[in-house]
MMTF fields as JSON, N, C-alpha, C and O atoms, coordinates in Angstrom:
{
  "mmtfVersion": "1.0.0",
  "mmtfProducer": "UNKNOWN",
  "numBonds": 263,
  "numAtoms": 264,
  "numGroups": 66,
  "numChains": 1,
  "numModels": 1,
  "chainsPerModel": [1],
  "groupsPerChain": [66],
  "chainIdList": ["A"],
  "bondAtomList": [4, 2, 8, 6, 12, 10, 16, 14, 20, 18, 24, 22, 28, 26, 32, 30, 36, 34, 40, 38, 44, 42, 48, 46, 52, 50, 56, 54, 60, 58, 64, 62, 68, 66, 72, 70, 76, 74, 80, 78, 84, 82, 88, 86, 92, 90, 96, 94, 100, 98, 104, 102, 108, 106, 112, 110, 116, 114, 120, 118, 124, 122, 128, 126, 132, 130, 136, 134, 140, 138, 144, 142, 148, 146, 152, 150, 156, 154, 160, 158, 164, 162, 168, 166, 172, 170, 176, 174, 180, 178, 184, 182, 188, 186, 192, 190, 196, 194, 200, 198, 204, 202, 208, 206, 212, 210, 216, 214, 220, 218, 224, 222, 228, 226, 232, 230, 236, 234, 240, 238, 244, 242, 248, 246, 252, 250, 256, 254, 260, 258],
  "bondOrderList": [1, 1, 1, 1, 1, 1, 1, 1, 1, 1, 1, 1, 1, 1, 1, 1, 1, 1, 1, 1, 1, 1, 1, 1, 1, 1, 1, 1, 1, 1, 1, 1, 1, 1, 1, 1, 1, 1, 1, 1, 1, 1, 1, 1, 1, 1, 1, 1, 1, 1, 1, 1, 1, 1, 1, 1, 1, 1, 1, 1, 1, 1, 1, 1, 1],
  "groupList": [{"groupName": "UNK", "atomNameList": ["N", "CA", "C", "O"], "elementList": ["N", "C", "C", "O"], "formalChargeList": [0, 0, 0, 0], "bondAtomList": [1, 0, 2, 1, 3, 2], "bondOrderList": [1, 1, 2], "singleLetterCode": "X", "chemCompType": "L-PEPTIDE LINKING"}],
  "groupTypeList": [0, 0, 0, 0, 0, 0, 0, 0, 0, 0, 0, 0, 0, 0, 0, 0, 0, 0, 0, 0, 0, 0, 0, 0, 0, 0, 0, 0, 0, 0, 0, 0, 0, 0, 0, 0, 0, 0, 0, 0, 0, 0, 0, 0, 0, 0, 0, 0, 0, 0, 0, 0, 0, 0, 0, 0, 0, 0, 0, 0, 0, 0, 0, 0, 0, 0],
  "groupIdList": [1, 2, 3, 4, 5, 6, 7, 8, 9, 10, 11, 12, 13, 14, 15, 16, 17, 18, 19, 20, 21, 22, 23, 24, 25, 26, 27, 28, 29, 30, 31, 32, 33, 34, 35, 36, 37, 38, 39, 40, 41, 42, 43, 44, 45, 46, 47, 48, 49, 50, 51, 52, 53, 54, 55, 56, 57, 58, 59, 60, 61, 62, 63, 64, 65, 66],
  "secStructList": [7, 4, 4, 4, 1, 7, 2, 2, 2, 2, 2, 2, 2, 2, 2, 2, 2, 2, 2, 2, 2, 2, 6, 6, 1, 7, 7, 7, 2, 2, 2, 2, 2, 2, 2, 2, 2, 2, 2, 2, 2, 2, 6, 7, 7, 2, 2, 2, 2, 2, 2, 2, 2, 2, 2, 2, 2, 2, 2, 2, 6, 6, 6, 6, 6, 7],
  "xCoordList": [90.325, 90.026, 89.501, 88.65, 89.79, 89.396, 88.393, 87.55, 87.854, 86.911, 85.86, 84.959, 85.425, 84.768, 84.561, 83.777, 85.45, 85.519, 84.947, 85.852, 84.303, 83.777, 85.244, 86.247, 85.102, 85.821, 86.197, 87.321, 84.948, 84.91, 85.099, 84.51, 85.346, 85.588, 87.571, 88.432, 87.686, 89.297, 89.951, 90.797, 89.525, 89.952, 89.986, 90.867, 88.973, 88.856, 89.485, 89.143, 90.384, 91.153, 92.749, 93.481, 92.765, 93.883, 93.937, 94.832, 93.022, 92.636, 93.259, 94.057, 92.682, 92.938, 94.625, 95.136, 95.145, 96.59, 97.575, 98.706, 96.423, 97.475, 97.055, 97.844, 96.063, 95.554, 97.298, 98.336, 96.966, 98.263, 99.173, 99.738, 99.274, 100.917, 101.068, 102.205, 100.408, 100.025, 99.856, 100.115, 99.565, 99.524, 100.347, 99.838, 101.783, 102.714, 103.054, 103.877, 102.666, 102.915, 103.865, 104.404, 104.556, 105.405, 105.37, 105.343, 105.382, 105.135, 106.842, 107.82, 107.111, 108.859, 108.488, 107.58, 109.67, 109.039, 108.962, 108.594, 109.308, 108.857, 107.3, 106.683, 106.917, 105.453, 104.617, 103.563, 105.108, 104.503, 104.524, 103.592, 106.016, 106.287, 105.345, 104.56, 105.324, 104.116, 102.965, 102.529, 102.429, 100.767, 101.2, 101.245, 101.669, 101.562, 101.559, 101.002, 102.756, 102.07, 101.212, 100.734, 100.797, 99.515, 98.18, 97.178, 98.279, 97.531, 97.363, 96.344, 98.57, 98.823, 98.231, 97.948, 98.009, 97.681, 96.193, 95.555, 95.702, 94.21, 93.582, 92.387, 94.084, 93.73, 92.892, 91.699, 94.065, 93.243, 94.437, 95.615, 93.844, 94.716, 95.308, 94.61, 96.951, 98.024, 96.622, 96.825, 95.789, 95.022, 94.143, 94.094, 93.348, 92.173, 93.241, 92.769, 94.97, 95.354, 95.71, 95.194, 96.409, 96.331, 95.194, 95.433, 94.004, 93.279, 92.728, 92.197, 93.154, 93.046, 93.611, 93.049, 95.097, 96.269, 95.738, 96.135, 95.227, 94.932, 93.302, 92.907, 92.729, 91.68, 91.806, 91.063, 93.295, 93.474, 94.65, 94.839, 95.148, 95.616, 95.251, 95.542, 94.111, 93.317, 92.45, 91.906, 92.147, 91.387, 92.345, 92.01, 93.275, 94.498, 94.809, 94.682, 95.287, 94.704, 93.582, 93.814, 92.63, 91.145, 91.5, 91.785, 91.461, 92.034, 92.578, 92.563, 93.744, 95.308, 94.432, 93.573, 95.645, 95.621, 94.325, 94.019, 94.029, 92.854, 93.188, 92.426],
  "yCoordList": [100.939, 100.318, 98.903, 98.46, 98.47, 96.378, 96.638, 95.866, 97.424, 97.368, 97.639, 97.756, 97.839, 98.461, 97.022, 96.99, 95.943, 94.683, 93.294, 92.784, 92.841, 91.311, 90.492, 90.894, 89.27, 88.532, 88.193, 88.369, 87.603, 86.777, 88.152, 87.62, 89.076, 90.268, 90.137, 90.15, 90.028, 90.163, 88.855, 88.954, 88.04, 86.729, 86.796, 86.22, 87.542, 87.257, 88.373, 88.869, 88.827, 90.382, 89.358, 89.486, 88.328, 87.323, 86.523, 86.59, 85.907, 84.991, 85.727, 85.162, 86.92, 88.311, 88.087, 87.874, 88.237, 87.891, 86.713, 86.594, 85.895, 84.471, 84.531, 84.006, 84.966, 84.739, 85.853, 85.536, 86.583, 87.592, 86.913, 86.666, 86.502, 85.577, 84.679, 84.691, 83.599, 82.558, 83.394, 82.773, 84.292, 84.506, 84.276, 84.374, 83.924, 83.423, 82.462, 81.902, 81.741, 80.091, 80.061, 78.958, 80.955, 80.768, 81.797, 83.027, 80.894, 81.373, 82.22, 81.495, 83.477, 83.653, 83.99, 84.66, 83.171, 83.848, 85.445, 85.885, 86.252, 87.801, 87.217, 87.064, 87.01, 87.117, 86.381, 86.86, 85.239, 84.743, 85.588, 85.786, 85.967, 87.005, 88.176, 88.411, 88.813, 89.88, 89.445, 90.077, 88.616, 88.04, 87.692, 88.737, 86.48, 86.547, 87.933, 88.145, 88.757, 90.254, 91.073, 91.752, 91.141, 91.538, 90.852, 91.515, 89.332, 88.964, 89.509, 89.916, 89.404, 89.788, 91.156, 91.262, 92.068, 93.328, 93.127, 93.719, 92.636, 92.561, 91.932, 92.221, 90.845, 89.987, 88.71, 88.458, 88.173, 87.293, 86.118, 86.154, 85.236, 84.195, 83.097, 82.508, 82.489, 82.103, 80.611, 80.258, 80.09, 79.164, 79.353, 78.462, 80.638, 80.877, 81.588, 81.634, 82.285, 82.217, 80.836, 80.608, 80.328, 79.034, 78.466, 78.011, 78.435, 77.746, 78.557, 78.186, 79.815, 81.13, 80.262, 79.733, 79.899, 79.71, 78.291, 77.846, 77.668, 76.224, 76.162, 75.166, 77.189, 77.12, 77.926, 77.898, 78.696, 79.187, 78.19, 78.334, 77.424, 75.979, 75.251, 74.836, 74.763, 73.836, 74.375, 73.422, 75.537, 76.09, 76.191, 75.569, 76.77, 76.746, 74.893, 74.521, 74.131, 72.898, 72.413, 71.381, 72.697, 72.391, 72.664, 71.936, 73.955, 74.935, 75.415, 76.638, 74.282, 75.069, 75.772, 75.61, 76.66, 77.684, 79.094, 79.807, 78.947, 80.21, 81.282, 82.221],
  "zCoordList": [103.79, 102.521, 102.715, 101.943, 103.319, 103.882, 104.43, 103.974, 105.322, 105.208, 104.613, 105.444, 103.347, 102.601, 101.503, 100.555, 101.917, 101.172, 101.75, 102.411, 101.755, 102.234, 102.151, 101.562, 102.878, 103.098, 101.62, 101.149, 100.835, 99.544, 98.53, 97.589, 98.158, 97.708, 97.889, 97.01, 99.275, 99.189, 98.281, 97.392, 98.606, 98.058, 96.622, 95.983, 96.025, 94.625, 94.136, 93.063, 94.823, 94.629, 94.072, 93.09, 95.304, 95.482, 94.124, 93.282, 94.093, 93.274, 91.559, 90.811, 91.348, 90.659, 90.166, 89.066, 91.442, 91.442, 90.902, 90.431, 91.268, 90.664, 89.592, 88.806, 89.058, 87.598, 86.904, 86.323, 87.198, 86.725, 86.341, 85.276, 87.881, 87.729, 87.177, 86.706, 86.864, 85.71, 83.951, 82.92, 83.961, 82.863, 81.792, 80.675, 81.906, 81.071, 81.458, 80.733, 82.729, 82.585, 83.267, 83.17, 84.171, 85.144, 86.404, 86.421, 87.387, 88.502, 89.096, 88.908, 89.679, 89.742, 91.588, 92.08, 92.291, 93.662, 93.901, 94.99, 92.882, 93.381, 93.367, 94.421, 92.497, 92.26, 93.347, 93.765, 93.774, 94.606, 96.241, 97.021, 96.34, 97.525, 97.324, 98.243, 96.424, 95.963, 96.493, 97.455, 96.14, 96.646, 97.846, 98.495, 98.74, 99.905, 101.233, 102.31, 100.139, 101.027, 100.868, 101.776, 99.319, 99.754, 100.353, 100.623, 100.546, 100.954, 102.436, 102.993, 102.875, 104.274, 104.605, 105.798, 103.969, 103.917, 103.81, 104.68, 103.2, 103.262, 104.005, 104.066, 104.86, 106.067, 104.868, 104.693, 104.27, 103.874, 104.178, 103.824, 104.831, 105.215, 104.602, 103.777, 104.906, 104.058, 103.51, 102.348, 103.982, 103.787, 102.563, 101.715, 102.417, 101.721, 100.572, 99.436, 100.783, 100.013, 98.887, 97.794, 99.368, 98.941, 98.184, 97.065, 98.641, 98.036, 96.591, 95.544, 97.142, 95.296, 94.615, 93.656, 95.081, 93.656, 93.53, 92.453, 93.985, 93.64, 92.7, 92.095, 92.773, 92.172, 90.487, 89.506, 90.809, 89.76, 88.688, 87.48, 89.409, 88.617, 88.095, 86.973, 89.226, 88.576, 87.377, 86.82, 86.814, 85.967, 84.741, 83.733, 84.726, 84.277, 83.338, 82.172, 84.766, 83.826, 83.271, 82.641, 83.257, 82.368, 81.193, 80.242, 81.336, 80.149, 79.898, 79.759, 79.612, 78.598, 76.861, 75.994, 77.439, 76.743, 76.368, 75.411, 77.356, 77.541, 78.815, 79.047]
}
């Protein structure tokens, strides 16, 4: 299955994820434990993870409430 995905394809799978998990405005560590393993599963690294949930914050703060 990963392979059939670009690097920037997995990420925005990730990215996908924190949006989820943000969706009510609180992050619970299942959820975060959830994404770090599936990140792990897709070979997308704890770094480029990171920078998902930070791009999905910072969007998040722009625009409260959307």
């Amino acid at each position: 299955m990963v392979g059939s995905f670009n690097e920037e394809e997995r990420i925005g799978v990730i990215e996908m994820l924190w949006d989820v998990a943000y969706s009510d405005s609180v992050l619970t560590g299942d959820e975060d434990a959830l994404i770090r393993r599936v990140a792990g599963l897709i070979y997308v690294s704890d770094w480029e993870r990171g920078e998902a949930k930070r791009r999905v914050t910072q969007r998040l703060e722009d625009n409260p409430g959307q």
